[in-house]
C-alpha positions, -999 to +999 in steps of 0.1 A: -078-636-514-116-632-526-129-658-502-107-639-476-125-603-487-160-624-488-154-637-453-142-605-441-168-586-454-195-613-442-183-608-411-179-568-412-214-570-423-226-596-395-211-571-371-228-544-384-257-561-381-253-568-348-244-535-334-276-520-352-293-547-332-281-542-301-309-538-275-294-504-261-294-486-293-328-502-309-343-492-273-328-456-276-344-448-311-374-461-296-378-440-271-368-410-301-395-423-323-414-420-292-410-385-283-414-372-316-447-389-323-455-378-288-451-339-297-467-345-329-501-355-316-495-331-287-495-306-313-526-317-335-546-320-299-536-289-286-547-265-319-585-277-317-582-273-277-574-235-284-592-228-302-623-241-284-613-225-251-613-190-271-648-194-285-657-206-250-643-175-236-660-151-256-694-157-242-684-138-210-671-107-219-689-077-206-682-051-232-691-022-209-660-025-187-637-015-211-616+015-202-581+028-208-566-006-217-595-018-239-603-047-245-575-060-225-597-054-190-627-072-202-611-106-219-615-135-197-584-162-182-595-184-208-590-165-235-550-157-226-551-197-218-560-200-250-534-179-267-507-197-247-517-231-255-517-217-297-482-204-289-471-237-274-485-259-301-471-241-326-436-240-312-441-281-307-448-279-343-417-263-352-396-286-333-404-314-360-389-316-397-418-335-407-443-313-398-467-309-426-475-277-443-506-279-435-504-278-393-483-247-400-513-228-420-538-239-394-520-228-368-512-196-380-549-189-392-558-198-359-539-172-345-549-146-371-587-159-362-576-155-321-564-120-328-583-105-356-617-121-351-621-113-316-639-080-318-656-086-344-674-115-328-677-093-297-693-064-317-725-054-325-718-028-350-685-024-368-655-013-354-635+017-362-647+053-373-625+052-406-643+018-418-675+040-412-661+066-432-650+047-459-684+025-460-697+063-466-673+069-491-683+039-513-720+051-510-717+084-520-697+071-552-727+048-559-753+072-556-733+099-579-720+075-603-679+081-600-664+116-584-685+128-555-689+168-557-686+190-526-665+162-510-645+190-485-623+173-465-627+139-482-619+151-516-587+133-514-607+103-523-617+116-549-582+117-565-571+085-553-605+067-560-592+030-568-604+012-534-641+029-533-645+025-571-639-016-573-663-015-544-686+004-559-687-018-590-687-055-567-722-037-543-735-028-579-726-064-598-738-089-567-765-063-561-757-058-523-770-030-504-742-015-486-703-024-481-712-023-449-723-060-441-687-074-456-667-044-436-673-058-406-657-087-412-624-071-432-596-077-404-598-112-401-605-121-439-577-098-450-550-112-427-564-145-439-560-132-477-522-112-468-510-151-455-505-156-496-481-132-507-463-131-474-460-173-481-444-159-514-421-133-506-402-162-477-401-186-500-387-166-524-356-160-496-358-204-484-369-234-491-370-243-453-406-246-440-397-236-403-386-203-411-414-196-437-441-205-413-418-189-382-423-154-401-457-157-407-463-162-370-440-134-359-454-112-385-489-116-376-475-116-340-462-082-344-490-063-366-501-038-340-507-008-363-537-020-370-540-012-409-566-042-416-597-029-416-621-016-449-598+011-461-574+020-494-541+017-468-551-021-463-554-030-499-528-009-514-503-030-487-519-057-498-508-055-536-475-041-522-468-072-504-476-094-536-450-068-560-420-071-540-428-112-533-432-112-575-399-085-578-382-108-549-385-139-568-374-129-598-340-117-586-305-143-590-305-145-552-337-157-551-343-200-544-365-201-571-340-190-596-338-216-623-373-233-614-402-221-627-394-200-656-375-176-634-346-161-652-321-131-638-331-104-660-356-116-679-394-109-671-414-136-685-440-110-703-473-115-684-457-120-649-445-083-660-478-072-671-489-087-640-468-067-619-477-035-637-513-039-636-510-042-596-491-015-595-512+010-611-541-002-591-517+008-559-509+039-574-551+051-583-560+037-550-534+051-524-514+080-519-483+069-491-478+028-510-468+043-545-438+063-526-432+031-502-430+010-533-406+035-553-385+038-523-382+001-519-379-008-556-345+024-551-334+000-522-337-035-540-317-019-572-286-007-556-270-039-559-258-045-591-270-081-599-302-069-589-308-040-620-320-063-648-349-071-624-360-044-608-355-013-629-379-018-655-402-023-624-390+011-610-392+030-638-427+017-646-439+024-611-419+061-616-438+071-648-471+059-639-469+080-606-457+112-623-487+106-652-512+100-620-499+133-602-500+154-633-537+142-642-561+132-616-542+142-585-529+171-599-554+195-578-542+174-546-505+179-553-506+216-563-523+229-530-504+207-508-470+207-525-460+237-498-466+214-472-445+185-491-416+208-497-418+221-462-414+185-447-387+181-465-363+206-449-380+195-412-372+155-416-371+153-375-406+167-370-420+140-395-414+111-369-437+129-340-472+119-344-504+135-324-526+172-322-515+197-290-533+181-257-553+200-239-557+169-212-542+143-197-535+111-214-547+084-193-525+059-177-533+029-195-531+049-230-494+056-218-487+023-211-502+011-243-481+038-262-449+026-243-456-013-252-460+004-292-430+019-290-411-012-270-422-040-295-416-016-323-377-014-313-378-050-303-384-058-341-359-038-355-334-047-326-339-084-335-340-080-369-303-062-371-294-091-346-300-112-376-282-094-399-252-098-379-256-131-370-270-152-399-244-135-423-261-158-457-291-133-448-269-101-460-271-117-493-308-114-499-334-082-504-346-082-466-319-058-448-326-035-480-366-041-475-363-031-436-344+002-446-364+012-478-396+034-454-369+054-440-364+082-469-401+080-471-406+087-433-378+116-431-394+135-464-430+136-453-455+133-417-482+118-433-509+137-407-486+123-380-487+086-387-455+079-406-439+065-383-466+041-377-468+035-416-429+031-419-424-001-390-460-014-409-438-016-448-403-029-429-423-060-410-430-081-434-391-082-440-382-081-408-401-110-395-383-132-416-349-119-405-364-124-367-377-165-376-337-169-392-328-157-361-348-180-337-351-206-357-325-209-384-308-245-374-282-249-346-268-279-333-296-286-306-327-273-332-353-282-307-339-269-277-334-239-299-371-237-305-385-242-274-364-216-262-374-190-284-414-198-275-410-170-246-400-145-266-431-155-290-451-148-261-440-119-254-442-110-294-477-114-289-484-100-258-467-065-272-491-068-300-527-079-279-514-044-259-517-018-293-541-038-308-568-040-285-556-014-259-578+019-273-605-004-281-632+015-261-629+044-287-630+015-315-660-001-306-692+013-307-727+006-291-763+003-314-772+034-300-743+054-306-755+039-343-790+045-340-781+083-332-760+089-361-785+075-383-812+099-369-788+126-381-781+115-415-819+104-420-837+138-404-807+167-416-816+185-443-785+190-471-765+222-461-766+211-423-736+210-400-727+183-381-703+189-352-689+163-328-662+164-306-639+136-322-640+117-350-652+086-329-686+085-340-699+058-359-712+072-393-703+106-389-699+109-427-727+101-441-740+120-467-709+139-462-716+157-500-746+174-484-738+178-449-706+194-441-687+180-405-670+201-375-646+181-353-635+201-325-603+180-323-590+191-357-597+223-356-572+253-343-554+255-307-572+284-304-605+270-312-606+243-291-592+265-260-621+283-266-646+254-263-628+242-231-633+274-217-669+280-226-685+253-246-713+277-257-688+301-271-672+275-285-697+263-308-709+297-317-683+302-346-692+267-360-730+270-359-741+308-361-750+303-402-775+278-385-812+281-395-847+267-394-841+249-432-805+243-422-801+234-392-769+225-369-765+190-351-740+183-320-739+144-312-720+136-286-719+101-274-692+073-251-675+064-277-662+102-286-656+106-244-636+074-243-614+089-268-609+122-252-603+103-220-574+081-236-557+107-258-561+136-234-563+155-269-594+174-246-599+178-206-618+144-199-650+162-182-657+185-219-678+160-227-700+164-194-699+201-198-710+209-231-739+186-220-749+204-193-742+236-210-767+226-242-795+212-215-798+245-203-801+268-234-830+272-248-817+270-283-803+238-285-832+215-285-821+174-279-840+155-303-827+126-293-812+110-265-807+071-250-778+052-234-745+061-251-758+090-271-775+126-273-781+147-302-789+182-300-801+204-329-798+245-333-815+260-361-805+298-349-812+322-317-848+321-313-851+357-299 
């Protein structure tokens, strides 16, 4: 009987053998072996090929022709060919298990260089008015050593002075001049920096690479707010991102529970310090992340399991907040708590962004503001596709995360940009939820893949629209710098500086001395007056005016591209109030080149 099972499994085995040798099946995981080594060197050749093309692209780019769609006129065929070809590697990527970590990270830097590093390259000066304004900020707290006095408008920094004060103190420890040399680069370096504790909040939700490195790329391929450049709102987010990853995996749905030192209801104590520390520095540097974080810690507790974890956290980030109001932002808080209570009671009026036009939008801002809104309700569409089909997904933080900027959006209007704030604090969860549902593993994975690469594109393609669409507004020439410099080197303190928007590069400097006028936050009433007469217009806004202190009107192409896109003014103010100043007497121009003229008044001089 042994020799019979010896032979019989000899033979069984023989056959075996011989089937796993057969010529049709050892030919058919050939050609497999093939096709997957194919796609993995297709994928490693076609990342440096992209990237190439799109530094070869960006020496023929003629700035100048930007108009209602920004950026998007002016970019060559090579450089879309070159964000295809990124796309398409990295879906060839994600059609391979074996795909190392580290293709994944350069492929998604890549992008975030593609995207992010684009105009900064293309640049001569930086981009954005509100990086200008918060380089100013970060000087004026230099040269008054802390609080800056006679702030005005800006005194809100003041009271939330966490972002300009480490800023202060790294110019004054390397001994840089300015913050204005490392501001330029901010976008890319920070979406570069965010990668980290987005990496740690997915893999706190799986342990499966595809979907870790899928979120990243849809995040990044869904950013069109635009929150990255040098400001409080970009670090705050920043630390946010890294508290919920840290809250995230500390909870008992979390895959690292049990690894790690992670325990369900038990900080380890300086992971808790940790998270403390970051949140205070959110709460003295930012005003809107303190309430997003409360309102997502809320969300994360409502499950039960989840209390142990997250409530100290709550009421940590609860009692610092209450200490901050009543102390340093108490003066903040107690003249605008009117408006606070007020938006509470008018939750549908919160969700409407924009100042009364007086123009005509153009007709590439309306398409760009249609593409906003369309990948905006793409995301969330997708995202409660996934909730409804990838059921293990209810089980985690991210449907909560998606929901927790809702209260936040209905209770206040934040100037008119919650909305945009809101969909900025749910995307980070809801990429993930969007990569589970593309990518989470069927029974034909590649094929799966490959057909969710058009819908990448078309990710992307949203986001290239609101993130480079109003970039002739964003971008500003070296002599629309050279003439605010005049201003802020020639004004004596006590002058007033109108301008027509708030698109002029370094509008606020030495904003403690000089107070500003911008026509397109000031009254209805106001500005209907301007449009009407440009000379009576100014007259309420200058007529204190005098030989010591004088009054200074720049207007430049940056601040008529604006009006032009928004519509927020008739498009031709900007030639009329020219015309108009040329002709009187008292307004002297003092300086005028390309892209900019500045006109001085010092009083009636009969």
């Amino acid at each position: 009987m042994g020799k019979l099972q010896t032979l019989t499994g000899g033979r069984m085995a023989s056959f075996t053998s011989a089937v796993a040798r057969r010529p049709g099946t050892a030919a058919g995981e050939r050609r497999s072996s093939d096709r997957t080594t194919a796609r993995q060197w297709t994928a490693r050749f076609v990342l440096p090929v992209a990237l190439t093309f799109w530094l070869l692209s960006l020496r023929h780019v003629h700035l100048g022709g930007m108009r209602d769609l920004g950026l998007l006129q002016v970019l060559p065929v090579l450089f879309w060919v070159a964000l295809g070809l990124l796309t398409l590697g990295f879906c060839l990527a994600l059609t391979d298990r074996r795909t190392a970590g580290g293709w994944f990270a350069a492929y998604v830097l890549g992008l975030i260089a593609v995207v992010h590093a684009t105009p900064t390259l293309l640049y001569p000066t930086l981009r954005y008015s509100w990086a200008w304004k918060h380089v100013a900020v970060v000087d004026a707290v230099i040269r008054h050593q802390g609080e800056v006095p006679h702030a005005g408008k800006l005194t809100i920094y003041n009271q939330w002075p966490g972002f300009f004060d480490l800023n202060a103190f790294f110019l004054q420890a390397t001994g840089l001049e300015s913050s204005l040399g490392y501001a330029t680069w901010t976008p890319p370096v920070y979406n570069a920096v965010l990668l980290a504790p987005l990496l740690m909040l997915y893999r706190t939700v799986t342990r499966d690479r595809r979907l870790v490195w899928g979120a990243a790329w849809v995040y990044y391929s869904c950013s069109w707010v635009g929150q990255d450049y040098f400001a409080p709102q970009a670090f705050a987010f920043l630390l946010f991102v890294t508290v919920i990853a840290l809250v995230m995996g500390q909870l008992p749905t979390s895959v690292l529970y049990g690894s790690g030192g992670v325990r369900a209801g038990r900080w380890p104590v300086g992971r808790f310090v940790l998270v403390m520390v970051l949140v205070a520095v959110i709460i003295s540097s930012h005003p809107l992340t303190p309430l997003m974080l409360i309102s997502a810690l809320v969300v994360l507790s409502l499950p039960r399991r989840n209390r142990r974890v997250v409530l100290p956290v709550l009421a940590g980030a609860v009692l610092l907040n209450m200490a901050w109001y009543a102390t340093v932002a108490r003066p903040y808080i107690s003249e605008n708590l009117q408006d606070f209570l007020g938006s509470l009671l008018k939750p549908d009026t919160n969700v409407v962004s924009g100042l009364a036009a007086l123009g005509t939008a153009a007709p590439g801002h309306v398409v760009v503001a249609w593409v906003d809104r369309g990948l905006s309700a793409a995301v969330f569409l997708l995202a409660a596709i996934a909730f409804v089909a990838r059921p293990w997904v209810r089980r985690t933080g991210l449907p909560l995360l998606v929901l927790a900027p809702m209260p936040v959006l209905a209770a206040n209007a934040y100037g008119g940009e919650m909305i945009f704030r809101a969909y900025l604090f749910a995307l980070p969860a809801a990429s993930l939820l969007i990569a589970v549902l593309l990518l989470d593993r069927g029974k034909r994975p590649r094929l799966q893949v490959l057909a969710a690469c058009p819908l990448l594109l078309a990710l992307l393609g949203g986001l290239l629209f609101g993130y480079y669409g109003k970039e002739s507004a964003n971008y500003f020439t070296k002599d629309e710098v050279a003439a605010s410099r005049f201003v802020a080197a020639t004004a004596p303190p006590g002058s007033t500086v109108v301008s027509l928007t708030s698109a002029v590069p370094g509008l606020y400097q030495r904003y403690d001395e000089n107070p500003q006028v911008e026509f397109t936050q000031q009254d209805i009433d106001d500005r209907l007056r301007l449009v009407k007469n440009p000379l009576d217009g100014l007259e309420g806004f200058v007529q204190r005016a005098s030989p010591q202190q004088p009054a200074y009107i720049i207007l430049s192409r940056a601040q008529a591209a604006d009006i032009y896109q928004t519509g927020v003014l008739p498009a031709d103010i900007m030639r009329r109030m020219d015309s108009a100043l040329a002709t009187d007497p008292d307004y002297i121009p003092v300086l005028r080149n390309k892209d900019a003229v500045v006109y001085r008044y010092q009083g009636p001089k009969g």
